[in-house]
C-alpha positions as CSV (number, residue, x, y, z in Angstrom):
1,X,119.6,71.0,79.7
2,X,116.0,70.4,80.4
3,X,114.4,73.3,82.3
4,X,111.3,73.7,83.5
5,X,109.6,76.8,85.2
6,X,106.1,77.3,86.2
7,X,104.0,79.7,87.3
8,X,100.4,80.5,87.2
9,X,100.1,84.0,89.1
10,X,102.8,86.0,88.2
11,X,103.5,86.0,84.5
12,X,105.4,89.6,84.4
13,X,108.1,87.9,87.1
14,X,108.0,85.2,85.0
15,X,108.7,86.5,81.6
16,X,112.4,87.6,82.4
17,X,113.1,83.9,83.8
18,X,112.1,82.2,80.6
19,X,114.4,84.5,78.5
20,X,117.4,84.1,80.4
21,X,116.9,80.1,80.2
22,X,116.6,80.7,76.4
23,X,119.9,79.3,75.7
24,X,121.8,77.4,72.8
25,X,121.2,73.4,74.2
26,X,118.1,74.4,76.3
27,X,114.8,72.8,75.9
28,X,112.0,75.0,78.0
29,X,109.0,73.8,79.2
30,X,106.5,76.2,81.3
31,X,103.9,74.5,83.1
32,X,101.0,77.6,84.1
33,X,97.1,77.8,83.8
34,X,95.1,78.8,80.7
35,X,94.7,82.4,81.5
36,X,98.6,83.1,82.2
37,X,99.1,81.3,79.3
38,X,97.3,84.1,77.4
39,X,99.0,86.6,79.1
40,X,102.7,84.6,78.0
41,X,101.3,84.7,74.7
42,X,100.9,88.7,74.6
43,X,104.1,89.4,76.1
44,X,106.4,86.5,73.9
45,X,104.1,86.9,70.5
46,X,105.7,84.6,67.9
47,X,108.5,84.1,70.3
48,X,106.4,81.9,72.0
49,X,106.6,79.0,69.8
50,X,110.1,78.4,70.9
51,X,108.9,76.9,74.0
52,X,107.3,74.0,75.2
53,X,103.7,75.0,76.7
54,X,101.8,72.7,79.3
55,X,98.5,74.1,80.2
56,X,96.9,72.7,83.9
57,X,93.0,73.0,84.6
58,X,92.3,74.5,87.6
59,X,88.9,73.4,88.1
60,X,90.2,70.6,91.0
61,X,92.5,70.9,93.4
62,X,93.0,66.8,93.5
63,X,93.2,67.1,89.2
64,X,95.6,70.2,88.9
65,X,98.2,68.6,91.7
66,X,98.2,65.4,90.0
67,X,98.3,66.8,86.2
68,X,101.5,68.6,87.7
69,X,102.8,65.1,89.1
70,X,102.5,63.5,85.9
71,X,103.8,66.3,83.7
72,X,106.8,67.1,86.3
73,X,107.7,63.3,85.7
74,X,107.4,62.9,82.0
75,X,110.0,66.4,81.7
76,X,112.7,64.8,82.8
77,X,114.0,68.3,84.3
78,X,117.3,69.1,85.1
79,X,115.9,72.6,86.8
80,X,113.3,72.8,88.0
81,X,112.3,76.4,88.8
82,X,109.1,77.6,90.7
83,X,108.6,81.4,90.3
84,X,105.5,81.3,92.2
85,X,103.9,79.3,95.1
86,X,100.9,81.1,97.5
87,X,99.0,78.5,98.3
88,X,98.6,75.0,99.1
89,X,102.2,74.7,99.9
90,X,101.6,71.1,101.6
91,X,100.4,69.8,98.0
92,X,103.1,71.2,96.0
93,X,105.8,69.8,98.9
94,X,104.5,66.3,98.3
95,X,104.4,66.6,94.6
96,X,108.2,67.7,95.0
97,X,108.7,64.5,96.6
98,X,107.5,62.1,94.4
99,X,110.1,63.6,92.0
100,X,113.4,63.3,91.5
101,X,115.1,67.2,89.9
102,X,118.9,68.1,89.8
103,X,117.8,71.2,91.6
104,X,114.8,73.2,92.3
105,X,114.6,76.9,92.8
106,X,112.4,79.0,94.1
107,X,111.6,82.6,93.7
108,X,110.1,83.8,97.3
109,X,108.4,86.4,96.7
110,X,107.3,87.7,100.6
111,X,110.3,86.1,102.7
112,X,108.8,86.3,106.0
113,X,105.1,85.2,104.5
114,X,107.0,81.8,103.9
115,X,109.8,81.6,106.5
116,X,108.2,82.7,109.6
117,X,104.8,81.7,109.8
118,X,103.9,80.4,113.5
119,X,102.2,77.2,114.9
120,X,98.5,78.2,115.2
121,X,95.5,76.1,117.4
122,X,93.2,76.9,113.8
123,X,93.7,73.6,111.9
124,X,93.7,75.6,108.9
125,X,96.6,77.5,109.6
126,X,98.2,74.1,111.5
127,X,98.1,72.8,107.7
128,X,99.6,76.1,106.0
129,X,102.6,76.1,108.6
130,X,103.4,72.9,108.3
131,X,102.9,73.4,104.8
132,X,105.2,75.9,104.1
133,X,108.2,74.5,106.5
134,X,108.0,70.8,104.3
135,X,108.2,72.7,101.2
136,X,111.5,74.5,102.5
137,X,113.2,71.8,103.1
138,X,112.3,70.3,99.2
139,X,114.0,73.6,97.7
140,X,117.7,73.5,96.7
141,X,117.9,77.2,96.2
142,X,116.0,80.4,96.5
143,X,115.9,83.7,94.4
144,X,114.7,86.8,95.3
145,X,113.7,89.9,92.5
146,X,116.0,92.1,93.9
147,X,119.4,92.0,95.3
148,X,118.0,94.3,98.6
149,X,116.7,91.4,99.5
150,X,119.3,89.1,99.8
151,X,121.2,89.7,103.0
152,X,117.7,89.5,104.9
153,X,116.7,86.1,102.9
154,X,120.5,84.8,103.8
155,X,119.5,85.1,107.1
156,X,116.8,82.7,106.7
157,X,118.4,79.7,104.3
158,X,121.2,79.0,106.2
159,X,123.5,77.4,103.5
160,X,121.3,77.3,100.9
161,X,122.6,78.6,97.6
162,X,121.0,82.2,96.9
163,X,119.9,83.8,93.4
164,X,118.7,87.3,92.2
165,X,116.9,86.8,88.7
166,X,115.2,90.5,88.9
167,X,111.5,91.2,88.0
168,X,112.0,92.6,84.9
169,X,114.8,92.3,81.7
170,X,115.9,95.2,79.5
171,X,115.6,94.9,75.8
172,X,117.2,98.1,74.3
173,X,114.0,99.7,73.7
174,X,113.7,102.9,74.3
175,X,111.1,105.4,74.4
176,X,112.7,109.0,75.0
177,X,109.5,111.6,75.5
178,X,110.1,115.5,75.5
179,X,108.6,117.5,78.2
180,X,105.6,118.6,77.3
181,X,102.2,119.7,79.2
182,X,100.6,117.8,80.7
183,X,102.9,115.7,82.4
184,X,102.2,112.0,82.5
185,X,103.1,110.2,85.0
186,X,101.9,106.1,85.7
187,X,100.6,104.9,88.7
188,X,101.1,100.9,87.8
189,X,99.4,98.3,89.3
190,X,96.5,96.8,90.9
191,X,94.2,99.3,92.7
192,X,95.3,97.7,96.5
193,X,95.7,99.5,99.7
194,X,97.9,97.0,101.0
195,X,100.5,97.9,98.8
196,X,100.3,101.3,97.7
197,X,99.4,104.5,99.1
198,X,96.4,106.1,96.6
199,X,95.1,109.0,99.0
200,X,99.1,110.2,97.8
201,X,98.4,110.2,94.5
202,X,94.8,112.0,95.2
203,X,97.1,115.0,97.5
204,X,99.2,115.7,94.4
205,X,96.0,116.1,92.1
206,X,94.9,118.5,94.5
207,X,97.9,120.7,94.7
208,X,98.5,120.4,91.3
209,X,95.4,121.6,90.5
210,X,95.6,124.7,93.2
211,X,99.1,125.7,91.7
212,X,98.2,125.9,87.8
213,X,100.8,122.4,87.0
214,X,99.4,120.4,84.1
215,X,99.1,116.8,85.3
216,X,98.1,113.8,83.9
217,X,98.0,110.9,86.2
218,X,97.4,107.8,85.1
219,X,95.9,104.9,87.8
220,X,97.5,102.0,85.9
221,X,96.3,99.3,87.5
222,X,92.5,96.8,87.9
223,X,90.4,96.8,90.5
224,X,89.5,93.3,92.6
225,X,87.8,94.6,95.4
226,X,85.1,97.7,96.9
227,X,88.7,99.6,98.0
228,X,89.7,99.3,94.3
229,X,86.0,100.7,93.2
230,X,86.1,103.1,95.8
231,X,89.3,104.6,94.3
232,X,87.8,104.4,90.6
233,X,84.9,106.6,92.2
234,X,86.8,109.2,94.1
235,X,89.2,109.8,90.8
236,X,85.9,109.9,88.5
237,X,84.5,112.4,90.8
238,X,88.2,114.5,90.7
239,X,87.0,118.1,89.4
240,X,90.2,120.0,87.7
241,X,90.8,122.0,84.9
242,X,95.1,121.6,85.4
243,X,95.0,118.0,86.4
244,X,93.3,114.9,85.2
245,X,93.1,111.6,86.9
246,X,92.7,108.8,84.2
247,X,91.8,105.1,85.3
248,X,90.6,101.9,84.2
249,X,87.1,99.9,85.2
250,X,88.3,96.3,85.0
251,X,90.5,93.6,86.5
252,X,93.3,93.7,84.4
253,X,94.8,96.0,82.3
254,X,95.4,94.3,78.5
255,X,99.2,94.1,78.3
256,X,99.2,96.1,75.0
257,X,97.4,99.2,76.7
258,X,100.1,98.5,79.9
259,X,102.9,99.1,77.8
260,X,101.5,101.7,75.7
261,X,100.6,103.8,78.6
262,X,103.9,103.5,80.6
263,X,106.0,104.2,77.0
264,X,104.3,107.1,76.7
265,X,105.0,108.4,80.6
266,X,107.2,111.1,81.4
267,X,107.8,109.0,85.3
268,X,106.6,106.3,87.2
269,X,104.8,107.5,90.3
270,X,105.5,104.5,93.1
271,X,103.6,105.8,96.2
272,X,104.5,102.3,98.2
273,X,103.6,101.5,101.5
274,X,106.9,100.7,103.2
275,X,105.7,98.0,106.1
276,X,102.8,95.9,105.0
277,X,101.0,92.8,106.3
278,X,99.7,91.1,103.1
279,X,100.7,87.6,104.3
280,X,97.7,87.1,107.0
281,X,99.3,88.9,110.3
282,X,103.0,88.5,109.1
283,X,104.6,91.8,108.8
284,X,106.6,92.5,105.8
285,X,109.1,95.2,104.6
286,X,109.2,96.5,101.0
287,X,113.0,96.5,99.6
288,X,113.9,94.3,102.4
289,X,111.8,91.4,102.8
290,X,109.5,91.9,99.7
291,X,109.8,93.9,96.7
292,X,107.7,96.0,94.4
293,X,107.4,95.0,91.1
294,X,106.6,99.1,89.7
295,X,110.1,99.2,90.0
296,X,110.4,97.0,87.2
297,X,108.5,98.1,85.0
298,X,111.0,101.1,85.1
299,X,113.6,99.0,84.2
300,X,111.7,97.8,81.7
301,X,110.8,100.9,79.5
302,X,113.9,102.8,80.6
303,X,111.8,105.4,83.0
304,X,112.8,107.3,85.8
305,X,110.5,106.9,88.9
306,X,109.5,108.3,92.1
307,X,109.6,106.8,95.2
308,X,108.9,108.1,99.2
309,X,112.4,107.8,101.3
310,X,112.4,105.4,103.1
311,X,111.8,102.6,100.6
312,X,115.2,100.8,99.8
313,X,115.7,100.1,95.9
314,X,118.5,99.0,94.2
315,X,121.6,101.0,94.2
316,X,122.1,101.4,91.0
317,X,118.8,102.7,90.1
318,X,119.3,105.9,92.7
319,X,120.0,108.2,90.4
320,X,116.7,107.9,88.4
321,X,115.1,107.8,90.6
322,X,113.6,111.2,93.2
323,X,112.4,110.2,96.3
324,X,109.7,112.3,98.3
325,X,109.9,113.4,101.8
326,X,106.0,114.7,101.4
327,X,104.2,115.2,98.6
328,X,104.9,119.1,98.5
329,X,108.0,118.5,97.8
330,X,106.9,116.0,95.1
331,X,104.7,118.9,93.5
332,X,107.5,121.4,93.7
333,X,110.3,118.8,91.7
334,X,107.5,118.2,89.1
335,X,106.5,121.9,88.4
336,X,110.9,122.4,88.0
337,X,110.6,119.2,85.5
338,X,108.0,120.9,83.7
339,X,110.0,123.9,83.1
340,X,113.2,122.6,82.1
341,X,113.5,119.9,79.0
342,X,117.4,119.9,79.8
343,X,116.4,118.5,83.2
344,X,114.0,116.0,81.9
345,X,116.5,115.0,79.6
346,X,119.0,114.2,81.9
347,X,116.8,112.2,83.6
348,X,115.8,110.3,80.8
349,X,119.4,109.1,80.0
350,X,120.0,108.4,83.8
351,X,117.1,105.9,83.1
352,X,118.7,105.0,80.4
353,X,122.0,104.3,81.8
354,X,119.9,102.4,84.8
355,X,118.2,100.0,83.3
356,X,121.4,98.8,80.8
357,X,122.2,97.0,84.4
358,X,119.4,94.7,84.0
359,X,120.0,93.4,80.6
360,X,120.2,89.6,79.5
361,X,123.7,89.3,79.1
362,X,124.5,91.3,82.6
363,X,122.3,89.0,84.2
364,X,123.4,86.1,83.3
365,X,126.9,86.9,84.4
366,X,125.8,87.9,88.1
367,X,124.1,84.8,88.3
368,X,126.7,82.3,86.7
369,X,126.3,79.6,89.2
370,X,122.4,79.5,87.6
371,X,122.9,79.8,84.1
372,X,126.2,78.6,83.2
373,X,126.6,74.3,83.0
């Protein structure tokens, strides 16, 4: 089969899609933009000459929609599947139709963002809900990252065929760390208020520092805006002796150093906000109607994680996972894991255990109707 996927945003979500289309008798082609093409290239290394590249400018809205037309047409495609669209939904909708595909997918990544946005007087946000509601109705099927978002996003395609290609695959490698002092724990991704909670992270400095517990945190994550500097400032200004805040002063994090720094972890610290509005003024739900893609990155490296309560994750990643009530309670599990290897270890292989869920093969099989001809 000819596939094709594209994305231009989200080359992490992306990654997973690309290996599980790389099949005996597939021929892949990923359309995306020259920077995501760099970041492909660091994740796949030589791997990545087993694929068919297309590189769009993005210089002109008019150039980039018709450079997609054309290439879209000369594939061929048997599936086409989007993994990201944010924008400019009208424009991608009309290039859909100009095409003939088998089927199209989509990955929606915030389901109420795209399926209930609201008639608006502002002729700008006339265009984008219209926009959004033509390109619905080009899409075949829909997947989501993770399966605690399916029922909701059932609710909202009707008949449409659903998929859950998760955020993340697991490889088989692991990176087992003994407890040691300090303990590191990873706070990934981009310094952004809407979507995590960093004053959390700056409580369990604090009483971390008070009670003696050898911390490392790590802020794992670039900065975009004066919230994100504003973070980098109050953590350079942290004055410990116990615990030590370490961050990064750019946009991105280089995908070598991400890796590095989250193999090297003892637990991924995920202090989510539960109910965001990231979408303009649509309200969204983490684990129910959007999902975070930190908990990936445990699945990834094999890493137990920390969550607060009331985010919903995946069943089968509950017992790696401690959630927090407050983040006393946090402090006081972390000060036991620091005293106790045999815990830690347990942990570890729970992790372990976990994240052998999410590997190519066990993919594939839940999503048979996808993968298989």
């Amino acid at each position: 089969m000819n596939i094709t996927i594209f994305e231009k945003e989200h080359f992490e979500g992306a990654f997973p899609v690309i290996k599980l289309f790389d099949m005996p008798g597939n021929n892949i082609t990923v359309i995306t933009s020259g920077e995501t093409h760099k970041r492909f290239i660091d994740l796949f290394g030589k791997d990545a000459d087993k694929f068919k590249w297309v590189i769009l400018t993005t210089t002109g809205k008019i150039s980039f929609f018709y450079s997609l037309y054309i290439n879209l047409k000369k594939e061929k495609t048997d599936i086409l599947y989007i993994n990201t669209i944010s924008d400019n939904h009208w424009l991608y909708s009309f290039v859909l139709s100009l095409v003939r595909f088998k089927r199209v997918v989509l990955t929606v990544h915030d389901i109420n963002c795209l399926f209930e946005s609201r008639p608006s007087w502002n002729l700008r946000n006339q265009i984008i809900h219209k926009g959004k509601k033509s390109l619905v109705k080009k899409i075949d099927e829909f997947n989501v990252v993770s399966d605690t978002m399916i029922p909701y996003l059932q609710t909202k395609i009707k008949d449409k065929k659903s998929h859950n290609i998760p955020g993340a695959v697991f490889e088989n490698r692991t990176y087992f760390q003994n407890i040691s002092t300090p303990l590191k724990i990873v706070i990934p991704g981009s310094l952004d208020k809407k979507r995590r909670k960093y004053e959390e992270v700056f409580e369990l400095a604090s009483i971390a520092e008070k009670e003696q517990l050898p911390l490392q945190l790590v802020l794992l994550g670039g900065l975009s805006d004066d919230y994100g500097e504003y973070i980098i400032q109050k953590a350079g200004g942290f004055q410990s002796v116990y615990c030590k805040i370490f961050f990064y002063r750019t946009t991105i994090v280089g995908q070598e150093e991400f890796d590095q720094q989250v193999e090297t972890a003892h637990f991924i610290f995920i202090p989510s906000v539960v109910n965001t509005k990231i979408c303009g003024n649509i309200p969204e739900t983490y684990g129910v109607s959007k999902s975070s893609g930190n908990i990936f990155d445990a699945i990834k490296h094999a890493k137990p994680f920390i969550v607060p309560t009331k985010l919903t994750i995946p069943s089968n990643l509950e017992t790696s996972c401690f959630k927090y009530e407050n983040i006393s309670d946090l402090a006081d599990f972390l000060k036991k894991i620091a005293s106790s290897p045999v815990d830690y270890a347990k942990w570890q292989t729970l992790a372990l255990d976990n994240s052998k869920n999410y590997t190519i093969e066990k993919i594939r099989e839940r999503n048979g109707s996808l993968f298989n001809r």
